[in-house]
Backbone and ligand atoms as CSV (ligand in chain L), in Angstrom:
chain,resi,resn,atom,element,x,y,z
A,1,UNK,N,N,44.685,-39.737,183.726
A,1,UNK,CA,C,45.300,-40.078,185.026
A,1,UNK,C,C,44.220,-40.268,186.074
A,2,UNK,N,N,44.107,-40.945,187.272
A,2,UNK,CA,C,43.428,-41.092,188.166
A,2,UNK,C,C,43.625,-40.303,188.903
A,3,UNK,N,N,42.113,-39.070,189.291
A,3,UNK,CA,C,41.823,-38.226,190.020
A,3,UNK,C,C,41.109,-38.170,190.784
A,4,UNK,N,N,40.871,-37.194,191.869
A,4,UNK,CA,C,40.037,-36.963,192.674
A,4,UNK,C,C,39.387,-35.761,192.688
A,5,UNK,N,N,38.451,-35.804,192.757
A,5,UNK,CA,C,37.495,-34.706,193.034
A,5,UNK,C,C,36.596,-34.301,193.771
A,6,UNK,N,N,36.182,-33.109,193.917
A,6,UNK,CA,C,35.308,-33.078,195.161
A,6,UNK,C,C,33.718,-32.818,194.510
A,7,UNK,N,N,32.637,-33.201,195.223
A,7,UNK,CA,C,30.835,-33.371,194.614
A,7,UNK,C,C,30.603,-33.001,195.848
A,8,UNK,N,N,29.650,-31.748,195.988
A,8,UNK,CA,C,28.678,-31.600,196.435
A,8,UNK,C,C,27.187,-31.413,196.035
A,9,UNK,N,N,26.286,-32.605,196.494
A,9,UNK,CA,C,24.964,-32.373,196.276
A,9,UNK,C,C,24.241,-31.499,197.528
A,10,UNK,N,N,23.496,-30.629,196.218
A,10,UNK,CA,C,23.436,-29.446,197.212
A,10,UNK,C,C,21.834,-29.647,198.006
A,11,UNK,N,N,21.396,-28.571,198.767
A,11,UNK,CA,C,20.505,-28.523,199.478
A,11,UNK,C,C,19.148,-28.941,198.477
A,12,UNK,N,N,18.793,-28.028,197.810
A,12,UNK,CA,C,17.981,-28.600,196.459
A,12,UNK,C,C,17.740,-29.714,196.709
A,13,UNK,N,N,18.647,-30.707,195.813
A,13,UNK,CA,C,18.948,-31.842,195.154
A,13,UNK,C,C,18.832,-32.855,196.562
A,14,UNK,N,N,18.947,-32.664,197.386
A,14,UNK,CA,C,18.827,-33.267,198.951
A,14,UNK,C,C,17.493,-33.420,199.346
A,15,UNK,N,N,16.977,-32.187,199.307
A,15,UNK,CA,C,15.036,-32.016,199.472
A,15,UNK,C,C,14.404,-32.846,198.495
A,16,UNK,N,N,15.021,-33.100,196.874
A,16,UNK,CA,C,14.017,-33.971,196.400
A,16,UNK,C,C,14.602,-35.038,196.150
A,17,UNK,N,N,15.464,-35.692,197.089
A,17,UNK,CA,C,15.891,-36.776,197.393
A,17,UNK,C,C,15.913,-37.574,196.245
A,18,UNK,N,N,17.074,-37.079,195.741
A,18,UNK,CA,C,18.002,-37.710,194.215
A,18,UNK,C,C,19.150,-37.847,194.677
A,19,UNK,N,N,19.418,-38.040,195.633
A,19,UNK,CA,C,21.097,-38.278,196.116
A,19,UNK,C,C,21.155,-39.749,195.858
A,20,UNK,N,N,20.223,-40.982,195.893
A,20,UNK,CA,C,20.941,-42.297,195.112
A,20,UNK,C,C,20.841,-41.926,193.452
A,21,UNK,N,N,20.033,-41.231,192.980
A,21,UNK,CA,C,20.164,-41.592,191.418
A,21,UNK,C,C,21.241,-40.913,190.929
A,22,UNK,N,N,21.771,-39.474,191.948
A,22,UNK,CA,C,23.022,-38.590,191.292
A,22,UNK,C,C,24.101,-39.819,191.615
A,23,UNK,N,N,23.927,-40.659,192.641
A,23,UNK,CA,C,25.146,-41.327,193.222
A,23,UNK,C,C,25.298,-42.465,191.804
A,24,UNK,N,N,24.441,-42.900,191.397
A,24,UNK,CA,C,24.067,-43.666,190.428
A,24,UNK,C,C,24.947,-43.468,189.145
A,25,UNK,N,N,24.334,-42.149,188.562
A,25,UNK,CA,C,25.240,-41.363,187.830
A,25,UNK,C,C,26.824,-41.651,187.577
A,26,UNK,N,N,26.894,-41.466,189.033
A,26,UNK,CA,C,28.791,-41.154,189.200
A,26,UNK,C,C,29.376,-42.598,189.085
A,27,UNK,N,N,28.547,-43.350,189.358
A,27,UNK,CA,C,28.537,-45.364,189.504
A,27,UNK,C,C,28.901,-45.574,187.908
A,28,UNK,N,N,28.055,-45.403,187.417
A,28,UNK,CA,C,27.492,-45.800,186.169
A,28,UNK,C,C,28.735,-45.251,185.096
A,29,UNK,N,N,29.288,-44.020,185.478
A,29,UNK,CA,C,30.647,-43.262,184.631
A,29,UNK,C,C,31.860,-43.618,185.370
A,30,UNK,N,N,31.816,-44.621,186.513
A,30,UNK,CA,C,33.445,-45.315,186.236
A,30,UNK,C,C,33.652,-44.472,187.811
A,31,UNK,N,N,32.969,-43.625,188.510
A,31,UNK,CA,C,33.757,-42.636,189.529
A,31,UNK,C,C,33.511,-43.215,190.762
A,32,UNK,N,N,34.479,-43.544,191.561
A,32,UNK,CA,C,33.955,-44.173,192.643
A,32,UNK,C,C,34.234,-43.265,194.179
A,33,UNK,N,N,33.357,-43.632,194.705
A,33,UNK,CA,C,32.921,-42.220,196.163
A,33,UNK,C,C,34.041,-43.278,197.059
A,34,UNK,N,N,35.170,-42.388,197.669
A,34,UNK,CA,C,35.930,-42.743,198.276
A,34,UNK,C,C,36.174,-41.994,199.787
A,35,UNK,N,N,34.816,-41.085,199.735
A,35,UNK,CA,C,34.496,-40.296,201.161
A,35,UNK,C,C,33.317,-40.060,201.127
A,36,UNK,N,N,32.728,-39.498,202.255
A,36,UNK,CA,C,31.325,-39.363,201.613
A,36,UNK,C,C,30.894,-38.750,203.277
A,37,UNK,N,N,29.989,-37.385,203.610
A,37,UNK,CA,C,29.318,-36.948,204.688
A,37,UNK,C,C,27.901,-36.231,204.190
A,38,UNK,N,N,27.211,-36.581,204.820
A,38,UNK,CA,C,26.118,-35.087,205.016
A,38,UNK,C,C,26.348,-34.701,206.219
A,39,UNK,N,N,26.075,-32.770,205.692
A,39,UNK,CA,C,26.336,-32.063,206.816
A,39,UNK,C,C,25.526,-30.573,206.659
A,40,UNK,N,N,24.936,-30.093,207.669
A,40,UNK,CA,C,24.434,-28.722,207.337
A,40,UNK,C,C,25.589,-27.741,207.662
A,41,UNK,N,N,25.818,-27.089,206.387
A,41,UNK,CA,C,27.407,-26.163,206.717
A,41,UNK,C,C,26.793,-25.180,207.267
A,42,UNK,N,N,27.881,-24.402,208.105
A,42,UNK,CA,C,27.649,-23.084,208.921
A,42,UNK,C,C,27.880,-22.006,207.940
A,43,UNK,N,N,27.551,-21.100,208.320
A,43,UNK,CA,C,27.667,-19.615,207.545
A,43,UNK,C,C,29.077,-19.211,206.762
A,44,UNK,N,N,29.742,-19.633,207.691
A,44,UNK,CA,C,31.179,-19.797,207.846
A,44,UNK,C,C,31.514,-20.347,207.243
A,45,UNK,N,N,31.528,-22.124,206.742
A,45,UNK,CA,C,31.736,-22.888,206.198
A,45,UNK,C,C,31.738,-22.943,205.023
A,46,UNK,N,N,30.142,-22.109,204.660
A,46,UNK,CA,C,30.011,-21.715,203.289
A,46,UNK,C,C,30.936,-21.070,202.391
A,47,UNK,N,N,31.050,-19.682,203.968
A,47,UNK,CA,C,31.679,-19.058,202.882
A,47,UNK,C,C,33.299,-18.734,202.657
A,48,UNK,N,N,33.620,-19.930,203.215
A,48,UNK,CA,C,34.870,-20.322,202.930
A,48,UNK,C,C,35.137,-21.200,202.203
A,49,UNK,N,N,33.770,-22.029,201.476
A,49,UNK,CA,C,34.278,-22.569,200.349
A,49,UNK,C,C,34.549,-22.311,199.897
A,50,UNK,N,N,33.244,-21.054,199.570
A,50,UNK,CA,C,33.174,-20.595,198.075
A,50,UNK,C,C,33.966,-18.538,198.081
A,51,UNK,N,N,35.077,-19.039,198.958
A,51,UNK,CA,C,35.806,-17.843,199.184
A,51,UNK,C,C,36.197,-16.935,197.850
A,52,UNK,N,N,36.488,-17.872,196.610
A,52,UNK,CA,C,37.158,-17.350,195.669
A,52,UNK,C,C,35.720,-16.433,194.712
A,53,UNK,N,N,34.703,-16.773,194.889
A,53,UNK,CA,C,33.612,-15.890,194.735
A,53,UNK,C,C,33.035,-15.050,195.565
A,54,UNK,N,N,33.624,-14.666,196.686
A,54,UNK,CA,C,33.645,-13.464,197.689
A,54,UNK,C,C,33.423,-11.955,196.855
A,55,UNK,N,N,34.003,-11.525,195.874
A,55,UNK,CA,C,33.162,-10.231,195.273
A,55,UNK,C,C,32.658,-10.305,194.298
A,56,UNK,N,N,32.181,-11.589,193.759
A,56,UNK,CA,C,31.133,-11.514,192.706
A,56,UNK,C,C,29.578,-11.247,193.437
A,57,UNK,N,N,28.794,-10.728,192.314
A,57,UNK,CA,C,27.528,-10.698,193.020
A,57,UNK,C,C,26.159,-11.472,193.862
A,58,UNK,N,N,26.739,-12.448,193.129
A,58,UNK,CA,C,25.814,-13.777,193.837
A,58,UNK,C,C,26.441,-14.417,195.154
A,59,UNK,N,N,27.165,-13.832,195.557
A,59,UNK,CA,C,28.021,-14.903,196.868
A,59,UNK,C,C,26.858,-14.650,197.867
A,60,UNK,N,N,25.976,-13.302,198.167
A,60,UNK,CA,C,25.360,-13.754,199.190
A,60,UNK,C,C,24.325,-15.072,199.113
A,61,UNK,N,N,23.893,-14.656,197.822
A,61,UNK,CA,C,22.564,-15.186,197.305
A,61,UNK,C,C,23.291,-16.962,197.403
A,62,UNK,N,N,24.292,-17.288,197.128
A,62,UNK,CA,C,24.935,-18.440,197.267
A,62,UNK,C,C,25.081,-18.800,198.482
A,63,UNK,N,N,25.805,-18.005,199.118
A,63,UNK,CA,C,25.980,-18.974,200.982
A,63,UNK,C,C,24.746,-18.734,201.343
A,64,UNK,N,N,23.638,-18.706,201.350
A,64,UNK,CA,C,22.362,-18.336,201.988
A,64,UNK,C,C,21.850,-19.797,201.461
A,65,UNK,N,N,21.789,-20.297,200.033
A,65,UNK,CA,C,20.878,-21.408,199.508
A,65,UNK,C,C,22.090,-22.524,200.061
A,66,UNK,N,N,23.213,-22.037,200.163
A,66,UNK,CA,C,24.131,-23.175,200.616
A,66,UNK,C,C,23.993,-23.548,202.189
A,67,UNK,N,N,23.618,-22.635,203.114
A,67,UNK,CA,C,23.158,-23.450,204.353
A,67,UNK,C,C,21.680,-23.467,204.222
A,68,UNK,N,N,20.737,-23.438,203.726
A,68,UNK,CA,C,19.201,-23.335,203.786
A,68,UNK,C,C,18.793,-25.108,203.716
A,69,UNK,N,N,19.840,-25.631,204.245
A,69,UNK,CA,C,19.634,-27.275,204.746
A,69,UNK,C,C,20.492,-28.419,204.096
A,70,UNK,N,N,20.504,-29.059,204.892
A,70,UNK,CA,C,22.097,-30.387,204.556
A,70,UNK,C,C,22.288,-30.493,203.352
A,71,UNK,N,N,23.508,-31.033,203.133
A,71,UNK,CA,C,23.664,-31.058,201.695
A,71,UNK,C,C,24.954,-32.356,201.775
A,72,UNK,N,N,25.180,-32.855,200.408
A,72,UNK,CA,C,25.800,-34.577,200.824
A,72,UNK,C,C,27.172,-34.044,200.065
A,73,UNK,N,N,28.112,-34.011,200.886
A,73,UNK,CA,C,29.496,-34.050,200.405
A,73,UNK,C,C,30.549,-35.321,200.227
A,74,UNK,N,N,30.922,-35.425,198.804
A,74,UNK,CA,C,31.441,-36.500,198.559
A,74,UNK,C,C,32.961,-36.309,197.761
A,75,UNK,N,N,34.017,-37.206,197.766
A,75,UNK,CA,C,35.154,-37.118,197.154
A,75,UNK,C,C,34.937,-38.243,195.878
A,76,UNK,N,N,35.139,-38.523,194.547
A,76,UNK,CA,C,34.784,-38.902,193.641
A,76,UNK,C,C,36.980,-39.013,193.047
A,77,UNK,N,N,37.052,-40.250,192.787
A,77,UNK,CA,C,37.749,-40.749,192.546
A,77,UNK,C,C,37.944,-41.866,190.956
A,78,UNK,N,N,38.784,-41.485,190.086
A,78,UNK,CA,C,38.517,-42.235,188.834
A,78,UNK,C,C,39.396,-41.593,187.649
A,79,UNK,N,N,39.066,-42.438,186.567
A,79,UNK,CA,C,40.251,-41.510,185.516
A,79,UNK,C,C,39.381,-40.807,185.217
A,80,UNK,N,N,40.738,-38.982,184.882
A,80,UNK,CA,C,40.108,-37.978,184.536
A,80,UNK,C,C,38.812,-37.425,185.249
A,81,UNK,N,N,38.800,-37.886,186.511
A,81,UNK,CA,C,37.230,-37.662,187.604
A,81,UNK,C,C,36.700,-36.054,187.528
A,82,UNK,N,N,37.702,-34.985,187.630
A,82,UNK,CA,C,37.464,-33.717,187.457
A,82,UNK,C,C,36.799,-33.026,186.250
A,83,UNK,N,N,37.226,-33.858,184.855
A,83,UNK,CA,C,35.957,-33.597,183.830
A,83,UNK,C,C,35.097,-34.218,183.670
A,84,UNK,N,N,35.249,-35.486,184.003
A,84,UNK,CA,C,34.063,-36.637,184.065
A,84,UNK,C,C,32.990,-36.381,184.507
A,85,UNK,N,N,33.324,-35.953,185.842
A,85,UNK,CA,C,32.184,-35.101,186.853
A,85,UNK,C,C,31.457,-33.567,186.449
A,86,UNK,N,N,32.662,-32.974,185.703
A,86,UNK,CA,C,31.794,-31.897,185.106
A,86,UNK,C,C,30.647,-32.002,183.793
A,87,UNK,N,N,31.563,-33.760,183.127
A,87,UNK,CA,C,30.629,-33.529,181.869
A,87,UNK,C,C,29.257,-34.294,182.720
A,88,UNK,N,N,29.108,-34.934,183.593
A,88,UNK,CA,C,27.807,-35.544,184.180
A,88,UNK,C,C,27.047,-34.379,184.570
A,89,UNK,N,N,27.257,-33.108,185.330
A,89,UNK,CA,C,26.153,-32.304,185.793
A,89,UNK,C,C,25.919,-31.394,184.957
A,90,UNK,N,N,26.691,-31.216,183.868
A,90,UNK,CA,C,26.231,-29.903,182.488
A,90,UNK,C,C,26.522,-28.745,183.026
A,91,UNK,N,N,25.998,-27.229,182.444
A,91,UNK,CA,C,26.406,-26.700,182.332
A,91,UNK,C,C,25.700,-26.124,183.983
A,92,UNK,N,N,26.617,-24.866,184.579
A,92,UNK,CA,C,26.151,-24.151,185.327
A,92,UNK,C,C,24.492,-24.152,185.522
A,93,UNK,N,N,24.254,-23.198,184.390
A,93,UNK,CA,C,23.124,-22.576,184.484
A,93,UNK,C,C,21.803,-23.974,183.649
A,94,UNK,N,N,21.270,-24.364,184.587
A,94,UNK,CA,C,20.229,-25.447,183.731
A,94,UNK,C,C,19.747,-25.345,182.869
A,95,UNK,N,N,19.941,-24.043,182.486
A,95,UNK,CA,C,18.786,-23.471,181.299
A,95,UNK,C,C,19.988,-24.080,180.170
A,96,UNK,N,N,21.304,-23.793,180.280
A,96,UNK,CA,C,22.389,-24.218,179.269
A,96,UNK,C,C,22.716,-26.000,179.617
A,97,UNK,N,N,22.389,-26.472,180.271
A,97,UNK,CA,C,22.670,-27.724,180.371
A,97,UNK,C,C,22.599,-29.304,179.706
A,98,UNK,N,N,23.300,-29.342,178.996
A,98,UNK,CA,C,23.217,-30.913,177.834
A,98,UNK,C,C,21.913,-31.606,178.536
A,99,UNK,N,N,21.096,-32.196,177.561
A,99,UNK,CA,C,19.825,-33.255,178.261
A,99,UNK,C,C,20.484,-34.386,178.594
A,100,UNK,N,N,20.394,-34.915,179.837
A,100,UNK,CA,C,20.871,-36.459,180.220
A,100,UNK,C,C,21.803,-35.923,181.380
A,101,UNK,N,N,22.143,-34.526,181.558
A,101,UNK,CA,C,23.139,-33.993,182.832
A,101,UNK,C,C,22.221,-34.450,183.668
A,102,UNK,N,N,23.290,-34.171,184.897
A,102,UNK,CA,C,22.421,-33.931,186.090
A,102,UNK,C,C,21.117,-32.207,186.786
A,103,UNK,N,N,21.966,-31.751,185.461
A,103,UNK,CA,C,21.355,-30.192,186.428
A,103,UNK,C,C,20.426,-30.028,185.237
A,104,UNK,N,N,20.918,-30.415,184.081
A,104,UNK,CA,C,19.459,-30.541,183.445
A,104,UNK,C,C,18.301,-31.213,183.747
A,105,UNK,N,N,18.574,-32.168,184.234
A,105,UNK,CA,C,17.525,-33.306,185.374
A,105,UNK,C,C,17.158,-33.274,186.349
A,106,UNK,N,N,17.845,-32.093,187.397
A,106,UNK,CA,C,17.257,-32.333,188.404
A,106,UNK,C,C,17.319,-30.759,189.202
A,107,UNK,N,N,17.913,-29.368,188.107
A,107,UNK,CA,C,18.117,-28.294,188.622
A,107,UNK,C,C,17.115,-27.599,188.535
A,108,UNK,N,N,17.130,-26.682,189.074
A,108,UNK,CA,C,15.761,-25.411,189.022
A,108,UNK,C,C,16.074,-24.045,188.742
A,109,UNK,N,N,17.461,-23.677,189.012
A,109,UNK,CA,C,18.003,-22.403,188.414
A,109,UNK,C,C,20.115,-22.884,188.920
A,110,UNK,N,N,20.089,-21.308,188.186
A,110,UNK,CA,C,21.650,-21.016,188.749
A,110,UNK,C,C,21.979,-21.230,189.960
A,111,UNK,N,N,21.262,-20.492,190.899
A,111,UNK,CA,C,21.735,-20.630,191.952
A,111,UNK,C,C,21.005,-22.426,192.852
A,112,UNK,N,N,19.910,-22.960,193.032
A,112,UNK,CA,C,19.590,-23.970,193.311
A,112,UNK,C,C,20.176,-25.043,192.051
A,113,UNK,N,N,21.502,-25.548,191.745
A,113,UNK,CA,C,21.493,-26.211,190.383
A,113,UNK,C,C,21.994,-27.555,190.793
A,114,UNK,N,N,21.665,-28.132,192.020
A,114,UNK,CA,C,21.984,-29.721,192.277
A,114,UNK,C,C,23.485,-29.868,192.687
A,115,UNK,N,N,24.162,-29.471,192.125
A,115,UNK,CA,C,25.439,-29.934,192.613
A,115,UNK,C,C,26.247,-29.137,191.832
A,116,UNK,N,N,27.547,-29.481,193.066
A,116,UNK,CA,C,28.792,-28.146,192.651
A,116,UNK,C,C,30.197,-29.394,192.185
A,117,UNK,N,N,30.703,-29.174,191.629
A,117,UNK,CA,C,32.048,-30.099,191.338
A,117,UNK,C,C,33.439,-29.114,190.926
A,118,UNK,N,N,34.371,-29.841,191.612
A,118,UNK,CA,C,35.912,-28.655,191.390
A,118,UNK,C,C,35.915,-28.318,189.879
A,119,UNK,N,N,36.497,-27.372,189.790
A,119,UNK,CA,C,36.751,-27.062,188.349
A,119,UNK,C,C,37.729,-27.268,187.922
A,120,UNK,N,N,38.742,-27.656,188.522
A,120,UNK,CA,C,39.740,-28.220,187.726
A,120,UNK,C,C,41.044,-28.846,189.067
A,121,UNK,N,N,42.291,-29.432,188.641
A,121,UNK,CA,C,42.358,-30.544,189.619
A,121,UNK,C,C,42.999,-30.029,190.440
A,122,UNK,N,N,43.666,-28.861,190.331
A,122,UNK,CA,C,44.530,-27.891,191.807
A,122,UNK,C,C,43.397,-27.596,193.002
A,123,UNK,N,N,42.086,-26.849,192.077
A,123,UNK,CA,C,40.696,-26.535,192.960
A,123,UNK,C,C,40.022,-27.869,193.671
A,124,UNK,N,N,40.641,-29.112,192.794
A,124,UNK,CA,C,39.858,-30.403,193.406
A,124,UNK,C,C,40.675,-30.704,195.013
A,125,UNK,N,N,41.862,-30.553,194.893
A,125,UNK,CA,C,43.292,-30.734,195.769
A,125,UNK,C,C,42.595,-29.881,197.155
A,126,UNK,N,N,42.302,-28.782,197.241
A,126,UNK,CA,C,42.221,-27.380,198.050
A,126,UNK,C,C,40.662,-28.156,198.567
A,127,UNK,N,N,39.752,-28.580,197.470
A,127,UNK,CA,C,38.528,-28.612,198.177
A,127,UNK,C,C,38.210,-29.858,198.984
A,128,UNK,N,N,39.113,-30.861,198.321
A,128,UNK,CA,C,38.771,-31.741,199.050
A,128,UNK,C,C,39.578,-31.885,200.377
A,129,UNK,N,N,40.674,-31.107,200.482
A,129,UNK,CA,C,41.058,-31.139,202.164
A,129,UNK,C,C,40.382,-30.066,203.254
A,130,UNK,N,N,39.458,-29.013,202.177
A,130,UNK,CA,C,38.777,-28.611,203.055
A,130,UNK,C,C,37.534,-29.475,203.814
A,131,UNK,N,N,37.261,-29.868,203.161
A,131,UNK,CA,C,35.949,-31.100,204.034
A,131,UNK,C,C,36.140,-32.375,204.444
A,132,UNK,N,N,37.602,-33.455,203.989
A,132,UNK,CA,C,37.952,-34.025,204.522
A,132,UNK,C,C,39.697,-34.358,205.303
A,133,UNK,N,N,39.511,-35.086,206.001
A,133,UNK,CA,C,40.846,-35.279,206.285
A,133,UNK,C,C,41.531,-36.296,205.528
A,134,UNK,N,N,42.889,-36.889,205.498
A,134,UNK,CA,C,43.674,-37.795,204.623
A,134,UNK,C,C,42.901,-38.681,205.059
A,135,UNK,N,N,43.157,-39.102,206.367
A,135,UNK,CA,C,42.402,-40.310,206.915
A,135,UNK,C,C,40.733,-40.713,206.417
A,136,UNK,N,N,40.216,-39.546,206.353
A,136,UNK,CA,C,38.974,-39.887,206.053
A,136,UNK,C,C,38.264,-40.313,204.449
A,137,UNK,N,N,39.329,-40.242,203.450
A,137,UNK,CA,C,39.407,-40.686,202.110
A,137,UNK,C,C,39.847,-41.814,201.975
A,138,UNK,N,N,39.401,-42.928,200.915
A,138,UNK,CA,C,39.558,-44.004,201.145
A,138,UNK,C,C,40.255,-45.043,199.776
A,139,UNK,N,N,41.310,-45.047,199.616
A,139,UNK,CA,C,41.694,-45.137,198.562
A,139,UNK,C,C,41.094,-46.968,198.028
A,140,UNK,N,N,40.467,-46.712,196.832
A,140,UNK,CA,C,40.338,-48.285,196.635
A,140,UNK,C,C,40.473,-48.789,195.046
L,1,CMP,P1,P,29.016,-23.966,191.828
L,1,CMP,O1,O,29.633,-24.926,190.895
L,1,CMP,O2,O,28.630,-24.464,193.179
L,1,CMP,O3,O,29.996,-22.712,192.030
L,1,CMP,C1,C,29.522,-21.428,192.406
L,1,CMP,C2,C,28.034,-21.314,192.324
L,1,CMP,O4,O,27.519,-20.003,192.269
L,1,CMP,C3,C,27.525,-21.962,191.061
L,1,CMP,O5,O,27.678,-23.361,191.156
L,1,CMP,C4,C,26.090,-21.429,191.010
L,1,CMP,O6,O,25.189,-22.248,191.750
L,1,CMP,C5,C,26.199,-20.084,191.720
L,1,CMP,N1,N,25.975,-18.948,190.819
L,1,CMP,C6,C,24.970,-18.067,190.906
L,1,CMP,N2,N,25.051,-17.150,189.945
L,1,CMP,C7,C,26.132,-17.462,189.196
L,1,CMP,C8,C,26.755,-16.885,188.043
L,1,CMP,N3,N,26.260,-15.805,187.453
L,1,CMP,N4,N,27.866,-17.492,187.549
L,1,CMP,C9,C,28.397,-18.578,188.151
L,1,CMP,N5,N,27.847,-19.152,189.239
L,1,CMP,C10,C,26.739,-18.608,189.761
């Protein structure tokens, strides 16, 4: 079915300025960017993304690398976009990541790992109205 999903390229992946070749990526597998901002999130922002990891142990260590500078938020649109997008950046942790991902290509650990994508399409629904509005998605 044709989905939407939400991509964030993270601060990392921003500093060594791979945001056209990740965009490339998503080109190249059929997904097409139907929103698209950079923005340096607030403290706040962070950690209301990533609310549902609020008592695991890494959340500080996470909203800290998540504002430590802009990062490119995008909505990704296409069939099946929510695994599509997961099978492009591999696994979490880079060290586990298929060769030819993105986080195998361009990550440095768990926590710095290039980019975040919904995990599945209720979480895609929730994330992508957190960063954009209806209006600001672009159906094509
Ligand atoms: P992301 O897909 O953005 O979702 C939550 C992030 O937490 C994850 O990518 C990782 O960058 C980070 N993280 C750090 N440690 C862990 C861990 N042990 N398990 C899962 N995610 C982790």
């Amino acid at each position: 079915a044709l989905e939407r999903t939400l991509s964030i390229i993270k601060p990392d992946a921003v500093a060594k300025n791979v945001i056209g070749e990740i965009y490339t990526r998503f080109e190249k597998a059929g997904l097409k960017v139907v929103a698209a901002k950079m923005k340096h999130l607030s403290k706040q922002e962070a950690e209301g993304f990533y609310a549902v990891h609020r008592e695991r142990p890494f959340f500080n260590a996470l909203v800290e690398f998540m504002i430590s500078g802009p990062v490119m938020i995008q909505v990704l649109e296409g069939e099946g976009a929510v695994l599509k997008n997961r099978e492009l950046m591999g696994a979490t942790n880079p060290k586990d990541a298929a060769p030819g991902t993105i986080r195998a290509d361009f990550a440095d650990s768990i926590d710095a790992n290039a980019v975040h994508g919904s995990d599945s399409l209720e979480n895609a629904a929730i994330e992508v109205a957190y960063f954009f509005p209806a209006t600001d998605v672009f159906a094509r």
